[in-house]
Backbone as a printed PyTorch tensor [residue, N CA C, xyz], in Angstrom:
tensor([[[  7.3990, -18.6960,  -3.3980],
         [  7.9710, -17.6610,  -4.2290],
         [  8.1590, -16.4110,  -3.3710]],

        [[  9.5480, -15.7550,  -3.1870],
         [  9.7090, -14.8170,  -2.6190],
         [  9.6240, -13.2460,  -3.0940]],

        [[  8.9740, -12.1390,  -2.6510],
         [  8.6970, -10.9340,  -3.2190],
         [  9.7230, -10.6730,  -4.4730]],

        [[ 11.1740, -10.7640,  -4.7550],
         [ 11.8490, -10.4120,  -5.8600],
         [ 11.7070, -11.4140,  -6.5800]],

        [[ 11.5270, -12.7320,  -6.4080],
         [ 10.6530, -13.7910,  -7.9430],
         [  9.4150, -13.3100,  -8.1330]],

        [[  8.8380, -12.9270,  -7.6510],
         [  7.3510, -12.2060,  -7.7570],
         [  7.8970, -11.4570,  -8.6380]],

        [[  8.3000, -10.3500,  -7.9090],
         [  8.6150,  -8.8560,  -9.3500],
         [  8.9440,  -9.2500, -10.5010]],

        [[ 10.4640, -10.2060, -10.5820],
         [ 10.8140, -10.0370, -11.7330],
         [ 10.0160, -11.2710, -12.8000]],

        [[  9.0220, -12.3610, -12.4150],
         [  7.7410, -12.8610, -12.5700],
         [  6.9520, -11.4120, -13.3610]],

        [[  6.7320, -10.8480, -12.3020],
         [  5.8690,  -9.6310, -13.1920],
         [  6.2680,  -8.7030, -14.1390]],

        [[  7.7300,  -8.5350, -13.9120],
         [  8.1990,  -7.8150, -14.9810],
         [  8.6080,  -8.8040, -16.5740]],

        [[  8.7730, -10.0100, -16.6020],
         [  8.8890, -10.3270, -17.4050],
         [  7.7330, -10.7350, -18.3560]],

        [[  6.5130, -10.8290, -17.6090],
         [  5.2750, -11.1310, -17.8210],
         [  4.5340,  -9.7370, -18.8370]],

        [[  5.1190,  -8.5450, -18.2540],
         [  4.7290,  -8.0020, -18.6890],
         [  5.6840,  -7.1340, -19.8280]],

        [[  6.7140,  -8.0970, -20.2510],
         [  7.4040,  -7.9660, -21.1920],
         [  8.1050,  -6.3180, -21.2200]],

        [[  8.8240,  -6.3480, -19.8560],
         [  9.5090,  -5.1520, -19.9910],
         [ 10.9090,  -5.1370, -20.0640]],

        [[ 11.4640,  -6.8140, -19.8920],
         [ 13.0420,  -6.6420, -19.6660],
         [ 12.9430,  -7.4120, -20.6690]],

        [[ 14.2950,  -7.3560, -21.8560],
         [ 14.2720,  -7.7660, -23.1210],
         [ 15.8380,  -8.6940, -23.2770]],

        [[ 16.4030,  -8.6010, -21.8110],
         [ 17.7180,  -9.1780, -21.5950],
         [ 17.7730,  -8.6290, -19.8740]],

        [[ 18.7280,  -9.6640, -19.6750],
         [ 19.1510,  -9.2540, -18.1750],
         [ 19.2460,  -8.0860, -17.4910]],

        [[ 20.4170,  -7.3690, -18.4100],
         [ 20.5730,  -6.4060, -18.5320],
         [ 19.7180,  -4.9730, -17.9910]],

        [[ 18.2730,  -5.1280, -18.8930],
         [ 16.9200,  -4.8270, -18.6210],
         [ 16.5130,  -5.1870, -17.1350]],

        [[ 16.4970,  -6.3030, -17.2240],
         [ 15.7790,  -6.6790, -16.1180],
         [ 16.1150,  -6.2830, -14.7400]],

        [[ 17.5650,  -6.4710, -14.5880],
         [ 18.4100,  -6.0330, -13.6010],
         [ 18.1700,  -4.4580, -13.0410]],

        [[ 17.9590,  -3.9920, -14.4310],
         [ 17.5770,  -2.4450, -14.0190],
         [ 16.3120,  -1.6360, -13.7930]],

        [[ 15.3810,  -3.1770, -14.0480],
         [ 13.8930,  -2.6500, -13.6890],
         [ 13.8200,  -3.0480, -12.1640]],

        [[ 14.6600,  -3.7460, -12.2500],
         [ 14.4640,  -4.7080, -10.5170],
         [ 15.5460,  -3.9930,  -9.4940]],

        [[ 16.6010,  -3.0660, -10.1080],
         [ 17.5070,  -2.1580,  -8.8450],
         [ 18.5490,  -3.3770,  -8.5600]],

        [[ 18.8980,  -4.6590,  -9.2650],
         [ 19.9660,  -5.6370,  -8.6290],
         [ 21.4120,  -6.1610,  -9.9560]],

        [[ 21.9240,  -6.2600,  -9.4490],
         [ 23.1710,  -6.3550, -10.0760],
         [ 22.8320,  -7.8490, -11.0030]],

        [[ 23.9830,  -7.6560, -11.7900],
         [ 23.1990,  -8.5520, -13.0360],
         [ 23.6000,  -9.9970, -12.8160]],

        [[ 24.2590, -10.2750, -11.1870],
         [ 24.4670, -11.9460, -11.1060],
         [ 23.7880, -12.2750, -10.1670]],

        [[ 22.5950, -11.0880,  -8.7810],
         [ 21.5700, -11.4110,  -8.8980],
         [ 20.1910, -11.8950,  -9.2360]],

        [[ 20.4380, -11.3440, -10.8430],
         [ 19.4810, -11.0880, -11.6350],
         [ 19.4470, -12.5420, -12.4540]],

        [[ 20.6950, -12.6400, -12.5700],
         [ 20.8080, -14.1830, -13.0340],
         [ 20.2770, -15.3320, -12.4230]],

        [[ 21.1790, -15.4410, -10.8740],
         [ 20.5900, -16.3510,  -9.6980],
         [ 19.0510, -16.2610, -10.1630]],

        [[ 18.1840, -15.1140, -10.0550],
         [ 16.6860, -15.0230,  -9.7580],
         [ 16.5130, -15.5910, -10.5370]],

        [[ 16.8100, -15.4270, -12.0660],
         [ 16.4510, -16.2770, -13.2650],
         [ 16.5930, -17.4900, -13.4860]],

        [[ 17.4860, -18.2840, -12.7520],
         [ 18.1320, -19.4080, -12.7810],
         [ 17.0290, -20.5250, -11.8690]],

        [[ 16.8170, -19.5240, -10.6660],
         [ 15.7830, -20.1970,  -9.8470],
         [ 14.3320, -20.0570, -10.2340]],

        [[ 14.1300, -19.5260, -10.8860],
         [ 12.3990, -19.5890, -11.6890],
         [ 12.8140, -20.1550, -12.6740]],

        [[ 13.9570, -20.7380, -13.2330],
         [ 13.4970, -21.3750, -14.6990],
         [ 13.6610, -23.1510, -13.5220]],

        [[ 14.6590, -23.2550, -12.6520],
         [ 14.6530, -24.8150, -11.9640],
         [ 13.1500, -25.3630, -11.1880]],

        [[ 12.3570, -24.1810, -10.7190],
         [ 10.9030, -24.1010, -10.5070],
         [  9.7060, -24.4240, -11.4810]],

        [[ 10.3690, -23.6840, -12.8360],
         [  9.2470, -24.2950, -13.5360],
         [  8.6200, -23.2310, -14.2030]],

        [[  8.9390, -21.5300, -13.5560],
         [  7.6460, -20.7310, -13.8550],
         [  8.4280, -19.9720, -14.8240]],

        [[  9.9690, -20.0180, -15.4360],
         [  9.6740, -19.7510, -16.4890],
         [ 10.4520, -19.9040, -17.2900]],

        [[ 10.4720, -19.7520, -18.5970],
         [ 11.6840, -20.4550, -19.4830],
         [ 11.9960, -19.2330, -20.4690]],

        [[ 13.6980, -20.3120, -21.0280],
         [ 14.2200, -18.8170, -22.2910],
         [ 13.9820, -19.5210, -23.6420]],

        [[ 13.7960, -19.2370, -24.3400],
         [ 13.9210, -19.3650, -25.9590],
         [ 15.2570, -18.3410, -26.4190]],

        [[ 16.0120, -19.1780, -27.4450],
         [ 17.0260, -18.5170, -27.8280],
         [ 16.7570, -17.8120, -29.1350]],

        [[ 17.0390, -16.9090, -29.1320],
         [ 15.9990, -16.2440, -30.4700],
         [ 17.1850, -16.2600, -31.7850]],

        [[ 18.4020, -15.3390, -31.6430],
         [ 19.9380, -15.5980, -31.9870],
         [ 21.3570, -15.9390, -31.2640]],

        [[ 22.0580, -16.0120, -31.6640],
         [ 23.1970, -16.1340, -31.0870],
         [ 23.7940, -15.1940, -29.7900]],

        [[ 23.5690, -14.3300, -30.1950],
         [ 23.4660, -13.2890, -28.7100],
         [ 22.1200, -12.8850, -28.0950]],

        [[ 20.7850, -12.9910, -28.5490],
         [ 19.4810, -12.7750, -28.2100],
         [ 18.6980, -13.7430, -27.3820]],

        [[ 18.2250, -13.9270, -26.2860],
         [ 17.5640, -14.7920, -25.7990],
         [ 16.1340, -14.1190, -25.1210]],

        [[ 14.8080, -14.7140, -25.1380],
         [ 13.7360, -14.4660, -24.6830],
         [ 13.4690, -15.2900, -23.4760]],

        [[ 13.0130, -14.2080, -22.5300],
         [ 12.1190, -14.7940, -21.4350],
         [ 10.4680, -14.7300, -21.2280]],

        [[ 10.2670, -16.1540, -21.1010],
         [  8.5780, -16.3050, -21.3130],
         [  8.3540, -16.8720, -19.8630]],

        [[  6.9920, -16.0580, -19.3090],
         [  6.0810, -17.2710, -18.1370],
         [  5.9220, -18.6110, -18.6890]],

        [[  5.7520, -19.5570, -18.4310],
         [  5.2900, -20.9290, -18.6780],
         [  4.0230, -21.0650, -17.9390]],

        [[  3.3680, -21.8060, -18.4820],
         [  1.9800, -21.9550, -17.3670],
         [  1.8560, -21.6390, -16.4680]],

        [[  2.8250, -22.9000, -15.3430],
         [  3.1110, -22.4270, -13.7800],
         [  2.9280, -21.2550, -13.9270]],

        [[  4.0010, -20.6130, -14.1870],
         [  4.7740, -19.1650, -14.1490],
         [  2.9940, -18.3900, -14.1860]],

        [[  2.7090, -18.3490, -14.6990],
         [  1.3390, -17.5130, -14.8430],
         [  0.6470, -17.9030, -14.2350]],

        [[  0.4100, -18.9490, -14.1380],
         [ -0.8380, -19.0280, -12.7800],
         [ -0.2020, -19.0690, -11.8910]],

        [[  1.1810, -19.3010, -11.1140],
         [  1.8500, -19.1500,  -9.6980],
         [  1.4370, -17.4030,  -9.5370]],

        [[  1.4550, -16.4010, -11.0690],
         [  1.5310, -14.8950, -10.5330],
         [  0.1830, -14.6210, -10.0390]],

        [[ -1.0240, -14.8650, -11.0140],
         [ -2.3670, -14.8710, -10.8280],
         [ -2.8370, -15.0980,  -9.3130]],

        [[ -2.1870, -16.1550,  -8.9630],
         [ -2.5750, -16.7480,  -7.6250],
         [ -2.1280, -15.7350,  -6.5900]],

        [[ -0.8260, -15.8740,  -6.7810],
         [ -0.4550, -14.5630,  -5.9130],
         [ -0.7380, -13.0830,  -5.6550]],

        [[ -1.1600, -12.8870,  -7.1700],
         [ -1.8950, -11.7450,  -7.0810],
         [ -3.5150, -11.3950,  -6.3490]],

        [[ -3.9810, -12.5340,  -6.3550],
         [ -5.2940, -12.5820,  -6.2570],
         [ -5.3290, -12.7410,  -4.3320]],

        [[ -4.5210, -13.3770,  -3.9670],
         [ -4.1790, -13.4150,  -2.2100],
         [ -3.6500, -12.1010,  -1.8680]],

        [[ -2.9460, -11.4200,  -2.7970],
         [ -2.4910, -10.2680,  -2.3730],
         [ -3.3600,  -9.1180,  -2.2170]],

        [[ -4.6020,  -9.0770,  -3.1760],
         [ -5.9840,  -8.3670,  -3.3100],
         [ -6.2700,  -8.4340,  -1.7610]],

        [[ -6.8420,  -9.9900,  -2.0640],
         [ -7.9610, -10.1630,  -0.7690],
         [ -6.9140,  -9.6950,   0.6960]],

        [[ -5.6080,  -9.8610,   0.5940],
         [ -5.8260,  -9.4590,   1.6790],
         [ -5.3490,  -7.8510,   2.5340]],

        [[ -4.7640,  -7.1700,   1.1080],
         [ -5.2470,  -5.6840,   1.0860],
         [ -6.4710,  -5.8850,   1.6340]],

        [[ -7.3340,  -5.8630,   0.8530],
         [ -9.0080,  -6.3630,   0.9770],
         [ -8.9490,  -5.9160,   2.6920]],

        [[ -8.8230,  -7.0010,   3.1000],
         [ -8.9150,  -7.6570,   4.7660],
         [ -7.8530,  -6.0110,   5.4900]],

        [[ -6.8880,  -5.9900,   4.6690],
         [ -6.2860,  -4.3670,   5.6170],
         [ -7.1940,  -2.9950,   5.8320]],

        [[ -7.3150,  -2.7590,   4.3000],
         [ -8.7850,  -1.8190,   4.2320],
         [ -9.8260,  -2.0420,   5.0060]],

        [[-10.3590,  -2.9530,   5.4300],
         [-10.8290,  -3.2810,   6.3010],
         [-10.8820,  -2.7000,   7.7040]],

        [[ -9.7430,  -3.6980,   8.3570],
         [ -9.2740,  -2.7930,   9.2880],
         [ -8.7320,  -1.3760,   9.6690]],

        [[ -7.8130,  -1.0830,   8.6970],
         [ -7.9560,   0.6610,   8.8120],
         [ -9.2880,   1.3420,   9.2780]],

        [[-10.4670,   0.8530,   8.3850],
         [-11.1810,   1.3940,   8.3590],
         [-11.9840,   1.4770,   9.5640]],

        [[-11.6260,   0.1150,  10.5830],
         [-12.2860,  -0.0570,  11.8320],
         [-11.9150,   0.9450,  13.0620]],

        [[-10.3560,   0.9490,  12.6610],
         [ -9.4320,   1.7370,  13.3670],
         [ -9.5030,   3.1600,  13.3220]],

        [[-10.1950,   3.6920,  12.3310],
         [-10.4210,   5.1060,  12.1150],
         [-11.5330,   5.3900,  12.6150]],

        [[-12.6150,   4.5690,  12.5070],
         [-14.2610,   4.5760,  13.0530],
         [-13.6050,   4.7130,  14.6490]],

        [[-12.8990,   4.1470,  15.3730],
         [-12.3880,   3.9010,  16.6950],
         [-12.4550,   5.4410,  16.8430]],

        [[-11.5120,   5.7440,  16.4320],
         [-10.5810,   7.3930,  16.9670],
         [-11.2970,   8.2730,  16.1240]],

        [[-11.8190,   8.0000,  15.2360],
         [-12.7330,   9.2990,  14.6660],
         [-13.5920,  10.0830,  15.2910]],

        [[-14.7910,   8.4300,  15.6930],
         [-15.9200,   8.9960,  16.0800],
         [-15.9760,   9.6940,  17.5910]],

        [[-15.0190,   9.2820,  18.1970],
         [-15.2390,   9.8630,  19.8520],
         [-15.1740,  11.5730,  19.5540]],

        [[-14.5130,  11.7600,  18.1460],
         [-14.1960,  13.6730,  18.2810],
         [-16.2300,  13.6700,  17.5080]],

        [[-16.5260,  13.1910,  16.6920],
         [-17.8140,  13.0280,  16.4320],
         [-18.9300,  13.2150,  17.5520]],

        [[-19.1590,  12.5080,  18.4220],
         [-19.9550,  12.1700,  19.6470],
         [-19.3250,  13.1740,  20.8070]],

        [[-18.3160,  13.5310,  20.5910],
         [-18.2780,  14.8210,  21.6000],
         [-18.3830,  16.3060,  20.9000]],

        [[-19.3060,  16.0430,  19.8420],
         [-19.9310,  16.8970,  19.0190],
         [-19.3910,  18.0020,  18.1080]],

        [[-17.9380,  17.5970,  18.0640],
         [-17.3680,  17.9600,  16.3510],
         [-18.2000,  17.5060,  15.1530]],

        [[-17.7920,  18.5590,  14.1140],
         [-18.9750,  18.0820,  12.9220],
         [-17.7700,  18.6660,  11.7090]],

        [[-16.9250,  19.3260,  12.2040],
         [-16.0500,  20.0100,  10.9110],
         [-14.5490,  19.3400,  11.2840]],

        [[-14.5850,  18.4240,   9.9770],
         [-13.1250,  17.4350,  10.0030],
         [-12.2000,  17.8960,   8.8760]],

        [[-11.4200,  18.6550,   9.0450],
         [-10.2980,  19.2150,   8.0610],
         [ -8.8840,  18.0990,   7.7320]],

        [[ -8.8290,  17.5230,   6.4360],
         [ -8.1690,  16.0230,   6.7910],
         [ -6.6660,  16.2610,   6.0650]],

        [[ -5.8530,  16.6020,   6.7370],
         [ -4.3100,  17.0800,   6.1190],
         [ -3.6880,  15.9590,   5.1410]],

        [[ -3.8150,  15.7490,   4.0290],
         [ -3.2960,  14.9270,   2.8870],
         [ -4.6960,  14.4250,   2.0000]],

        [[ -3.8480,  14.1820,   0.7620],
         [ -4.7450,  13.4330,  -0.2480],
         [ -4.5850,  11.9860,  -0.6140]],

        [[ -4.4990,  10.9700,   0.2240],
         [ -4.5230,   9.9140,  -0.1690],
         [ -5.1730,   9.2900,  -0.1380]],

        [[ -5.3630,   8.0370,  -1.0380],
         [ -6.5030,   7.3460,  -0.5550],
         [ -6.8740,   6.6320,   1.2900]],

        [[ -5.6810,   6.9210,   1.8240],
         [ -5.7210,   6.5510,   3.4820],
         [ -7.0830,   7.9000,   3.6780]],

        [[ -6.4270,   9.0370,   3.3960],
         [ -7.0970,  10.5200,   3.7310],
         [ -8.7860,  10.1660,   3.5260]],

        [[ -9.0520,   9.7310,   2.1680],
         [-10.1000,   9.6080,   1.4310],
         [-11.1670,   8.1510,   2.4120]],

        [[-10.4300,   7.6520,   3.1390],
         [-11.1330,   6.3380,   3.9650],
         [-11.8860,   7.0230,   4.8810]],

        [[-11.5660,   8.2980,   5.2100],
         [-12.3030,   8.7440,   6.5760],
         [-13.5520,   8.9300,   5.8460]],

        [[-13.7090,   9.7120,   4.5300],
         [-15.4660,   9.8270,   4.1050],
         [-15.9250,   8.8150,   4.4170]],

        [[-15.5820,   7.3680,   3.6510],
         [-15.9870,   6.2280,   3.1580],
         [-16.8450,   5.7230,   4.7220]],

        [[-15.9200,   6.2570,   6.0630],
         [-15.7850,   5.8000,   7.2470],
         [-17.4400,   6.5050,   7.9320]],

        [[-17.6890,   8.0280,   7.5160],
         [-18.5530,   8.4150,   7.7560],
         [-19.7270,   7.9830,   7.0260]],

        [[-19.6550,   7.7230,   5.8790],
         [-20.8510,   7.1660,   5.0640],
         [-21.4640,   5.9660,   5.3960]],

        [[-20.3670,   5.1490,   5.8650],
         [-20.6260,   3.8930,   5.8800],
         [-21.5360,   3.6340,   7.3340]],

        [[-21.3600,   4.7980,   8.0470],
         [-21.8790,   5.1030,   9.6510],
         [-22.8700,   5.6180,   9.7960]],

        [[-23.2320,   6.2640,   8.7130],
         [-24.5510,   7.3490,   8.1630],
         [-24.7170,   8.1370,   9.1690]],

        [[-23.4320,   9.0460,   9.5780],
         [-23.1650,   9.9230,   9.9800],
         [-24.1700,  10.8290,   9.3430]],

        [[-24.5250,  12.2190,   9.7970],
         [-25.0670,  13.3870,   9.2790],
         [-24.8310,  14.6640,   9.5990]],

        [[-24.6210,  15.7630,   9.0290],
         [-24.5770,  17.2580,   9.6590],
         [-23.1900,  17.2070,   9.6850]],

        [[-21.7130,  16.5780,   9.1990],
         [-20.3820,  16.8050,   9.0950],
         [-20.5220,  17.4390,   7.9270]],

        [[-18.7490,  18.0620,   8.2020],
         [-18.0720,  18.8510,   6.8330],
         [-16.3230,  18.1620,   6.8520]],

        [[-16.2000,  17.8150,   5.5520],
         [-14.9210,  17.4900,   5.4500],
         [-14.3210,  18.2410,   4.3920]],

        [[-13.0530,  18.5180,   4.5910],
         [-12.2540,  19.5500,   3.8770],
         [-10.9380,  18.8710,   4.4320]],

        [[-10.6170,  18.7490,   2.7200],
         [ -9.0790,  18.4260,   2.5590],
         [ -8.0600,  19.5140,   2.5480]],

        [[ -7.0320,  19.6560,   3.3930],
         [ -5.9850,  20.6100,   2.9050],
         [ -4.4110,  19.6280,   2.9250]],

        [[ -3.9320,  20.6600,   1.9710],
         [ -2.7810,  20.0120,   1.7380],
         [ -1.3450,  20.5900,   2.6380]],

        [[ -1.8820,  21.7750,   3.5210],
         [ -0.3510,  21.6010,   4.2970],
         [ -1.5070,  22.2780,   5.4730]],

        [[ -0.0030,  22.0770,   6.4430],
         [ -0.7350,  22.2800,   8.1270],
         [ -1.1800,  24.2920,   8.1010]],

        [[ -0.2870,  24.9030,   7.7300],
         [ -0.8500,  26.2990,   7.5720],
         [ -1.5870,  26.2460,   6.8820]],

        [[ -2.6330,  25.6550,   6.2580],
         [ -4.0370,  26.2420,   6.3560],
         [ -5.1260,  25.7480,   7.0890]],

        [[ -4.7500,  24.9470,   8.1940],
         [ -5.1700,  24.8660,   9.6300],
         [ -5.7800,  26.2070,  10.1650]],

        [[ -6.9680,  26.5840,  10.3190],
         [ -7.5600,  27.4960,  11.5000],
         [ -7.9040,  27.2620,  12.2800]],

        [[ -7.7670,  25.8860,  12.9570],
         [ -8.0460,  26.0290,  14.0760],
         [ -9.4950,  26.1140,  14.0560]],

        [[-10.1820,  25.6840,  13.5610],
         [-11.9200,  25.5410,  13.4300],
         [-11.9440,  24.0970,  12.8270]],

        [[-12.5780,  23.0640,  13.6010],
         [-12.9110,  21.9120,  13.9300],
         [-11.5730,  21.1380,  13.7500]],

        [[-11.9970,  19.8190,  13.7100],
         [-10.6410,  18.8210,  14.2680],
         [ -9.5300,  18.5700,  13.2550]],

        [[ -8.5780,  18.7600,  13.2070],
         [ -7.3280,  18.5950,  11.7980],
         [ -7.6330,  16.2330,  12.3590]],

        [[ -7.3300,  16.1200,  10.7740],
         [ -6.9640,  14.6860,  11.0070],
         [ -5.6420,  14.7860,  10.0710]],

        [[ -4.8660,  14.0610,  10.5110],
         [ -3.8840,  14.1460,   9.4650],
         [ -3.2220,  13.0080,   9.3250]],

        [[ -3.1050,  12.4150,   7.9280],
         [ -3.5090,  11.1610,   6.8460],
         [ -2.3270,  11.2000,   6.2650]],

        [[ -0.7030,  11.7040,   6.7510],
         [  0.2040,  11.7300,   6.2040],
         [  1.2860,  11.9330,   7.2610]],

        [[  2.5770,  11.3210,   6.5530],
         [  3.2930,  11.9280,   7.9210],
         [  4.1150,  13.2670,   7.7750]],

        [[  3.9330,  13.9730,   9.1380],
         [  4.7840,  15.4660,   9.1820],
         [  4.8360,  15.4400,  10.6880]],

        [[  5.4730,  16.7710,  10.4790],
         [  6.3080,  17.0990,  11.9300],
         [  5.8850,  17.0470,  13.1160]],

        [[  6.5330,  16.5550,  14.4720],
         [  5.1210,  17.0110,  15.3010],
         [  5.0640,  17.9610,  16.2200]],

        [[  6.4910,  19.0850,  16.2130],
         [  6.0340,  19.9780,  16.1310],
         [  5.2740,  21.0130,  15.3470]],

        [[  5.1380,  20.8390,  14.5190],
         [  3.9280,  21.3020,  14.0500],
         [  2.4450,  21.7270,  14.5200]],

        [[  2.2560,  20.6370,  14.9410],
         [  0.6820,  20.5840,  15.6970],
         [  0.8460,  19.9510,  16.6420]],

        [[  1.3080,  19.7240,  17.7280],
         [  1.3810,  19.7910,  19.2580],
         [  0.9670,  20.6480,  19.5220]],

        [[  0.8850,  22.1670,  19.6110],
         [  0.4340,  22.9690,  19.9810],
         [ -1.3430,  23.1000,  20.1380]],

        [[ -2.0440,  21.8630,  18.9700],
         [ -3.2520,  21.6760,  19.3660],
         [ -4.1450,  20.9650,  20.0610]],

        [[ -4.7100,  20.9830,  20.7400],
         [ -5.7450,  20.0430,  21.1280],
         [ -7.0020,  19.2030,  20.3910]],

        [[ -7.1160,  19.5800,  19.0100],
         [ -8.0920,  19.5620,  17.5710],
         [ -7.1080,  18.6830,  16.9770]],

        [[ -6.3560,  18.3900,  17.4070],
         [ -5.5580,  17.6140,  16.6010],
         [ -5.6650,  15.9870,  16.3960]],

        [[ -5.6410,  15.1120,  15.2760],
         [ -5.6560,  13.5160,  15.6280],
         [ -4.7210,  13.2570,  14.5440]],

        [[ -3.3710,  12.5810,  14.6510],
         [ -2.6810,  12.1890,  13.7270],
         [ -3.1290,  10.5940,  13.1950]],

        [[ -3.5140,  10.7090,  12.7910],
         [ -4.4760,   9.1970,  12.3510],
         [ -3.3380,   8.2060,  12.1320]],

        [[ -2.1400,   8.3730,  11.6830],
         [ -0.8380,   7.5450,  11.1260],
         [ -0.2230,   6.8550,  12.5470]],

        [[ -0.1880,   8.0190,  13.1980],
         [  0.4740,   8.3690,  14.2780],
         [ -0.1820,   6.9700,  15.7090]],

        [[ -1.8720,   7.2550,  15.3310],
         [ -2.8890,   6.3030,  16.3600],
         [ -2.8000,   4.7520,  15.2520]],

        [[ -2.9250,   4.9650,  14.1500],
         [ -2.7380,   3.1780,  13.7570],
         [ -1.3060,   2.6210,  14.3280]],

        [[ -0.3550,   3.4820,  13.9670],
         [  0.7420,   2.5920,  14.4720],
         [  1.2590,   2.3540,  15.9830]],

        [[  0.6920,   3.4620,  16.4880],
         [  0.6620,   3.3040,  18.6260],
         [  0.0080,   2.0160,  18.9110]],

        [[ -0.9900,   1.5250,  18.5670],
         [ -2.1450,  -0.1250,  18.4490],
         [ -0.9960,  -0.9740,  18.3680]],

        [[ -0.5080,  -1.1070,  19.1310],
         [  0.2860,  -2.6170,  18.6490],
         [ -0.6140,  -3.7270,  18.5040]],

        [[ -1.5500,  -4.1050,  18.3950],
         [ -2.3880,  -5.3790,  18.1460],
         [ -2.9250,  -5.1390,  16.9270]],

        [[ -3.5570,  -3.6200,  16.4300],
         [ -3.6870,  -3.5560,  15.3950],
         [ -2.7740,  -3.6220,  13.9210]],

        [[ -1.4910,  -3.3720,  14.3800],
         [ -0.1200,  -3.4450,  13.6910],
         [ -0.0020,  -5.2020,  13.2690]],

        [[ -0.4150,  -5.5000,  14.5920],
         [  0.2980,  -7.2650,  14.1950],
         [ -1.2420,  -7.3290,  13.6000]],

        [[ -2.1860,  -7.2280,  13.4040],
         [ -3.2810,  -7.2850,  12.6320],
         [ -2.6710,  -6.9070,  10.8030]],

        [[ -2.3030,  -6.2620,  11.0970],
         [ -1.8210,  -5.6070,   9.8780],
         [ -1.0110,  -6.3140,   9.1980]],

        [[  0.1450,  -6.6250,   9.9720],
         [  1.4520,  -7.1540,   9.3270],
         [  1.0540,  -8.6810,   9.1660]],

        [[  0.0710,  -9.1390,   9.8730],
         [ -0.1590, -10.7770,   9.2500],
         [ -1.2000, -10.5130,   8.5870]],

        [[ -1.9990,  -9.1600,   8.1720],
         [ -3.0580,  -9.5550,   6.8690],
         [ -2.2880,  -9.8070,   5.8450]],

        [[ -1.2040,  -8.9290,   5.7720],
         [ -0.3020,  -8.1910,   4.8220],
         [  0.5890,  -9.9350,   4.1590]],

        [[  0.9630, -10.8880,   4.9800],
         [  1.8560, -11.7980,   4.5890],
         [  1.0780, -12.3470,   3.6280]],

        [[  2.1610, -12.3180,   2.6010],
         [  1.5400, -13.1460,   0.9260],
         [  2.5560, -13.9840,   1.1970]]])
């Protein structure tokens, strides 16, 4: 099953397209795409129409259809799972050397949960005596302990520092960690 039978699998599952029509426009594809897709999950098995009236027709999962999503969903967890993971190894990498050369104040530019991995990263290390502080843009940078920054922006911006670690910037330079990535990532 390929990522757009997946979606529209999930969108019908979760009973949001009520005709093609719908569907086509939850999914961004023209409506003889939308057909094809439909045509090939009902010759698969995972899911079928009931004709309700003369112009009305319903789309239901069929068994398959629900446990093919379940399944997929559940590989798709674990192997997020397995990415989180690694991020998290990858940040311990490049974190801690500003750590051990005796930084203690980590100012982390964005709010995401990527941003939010670096605590998880120190806790999990039982780190002690740090300060972390989130800001949300590069001017409120002072220049007092190390900026990490957990999002992407300019780079002129902060070139000008030496406190600087673009964390986005060091996962994707790793090319081994990338192909780590991109084959946890294959569902």
């Amino acid at each position: 099953m390929d990522e757009r039978e997946f979606e529209l699998i999930n969108i019908i599952g979760a009973e949001l397209g009520s005709n093609q029509r719908d569907l086509s426009h939850h999914m961004d594809l023209s409506l003889g795409q939308t057909n094809m897709l439909i045509r090939r999950l009902i010759a698969k098995g995972y899911i079928r129409i009931t004709q309700l009236n003369k112009k009305k027709v319903r789309y239901l999962l069929t068994p398959k259809g629900i446990a093919e999503k379940m399944s997929k969903s559940i590989r798709y967890t674990l192997k997020t799972i397995n990415s989180i993971g690694l991020i998290k190894e990858k940040i311990k990498e490049v974190v801690v050397k500003s750590y051990e050369n005796g930084e203690r104040v980590f100012l982390v530019l964005g709010k995401s949960d990527f941003a939010h991995l670096i605590e998880v990263v120190f806790k999990e290390m039982n780190l002690t005596e740090y300060e972390i502080n989130y800001i949300d843009e590069f001017s409120e940078y002072s220049k007092e302990g190390t900026l990490l920054i957990c999002k992407e922006c300019s780079e002129d911006e902060y070139r000008k520092s030496d406190k600087v670690i673009d964390l986005v910037r060091e996962l994707a330079k790793d090319q081994t960690f990338v192909n780590q990535i991109g084959a946890s990532n294959y569902v």
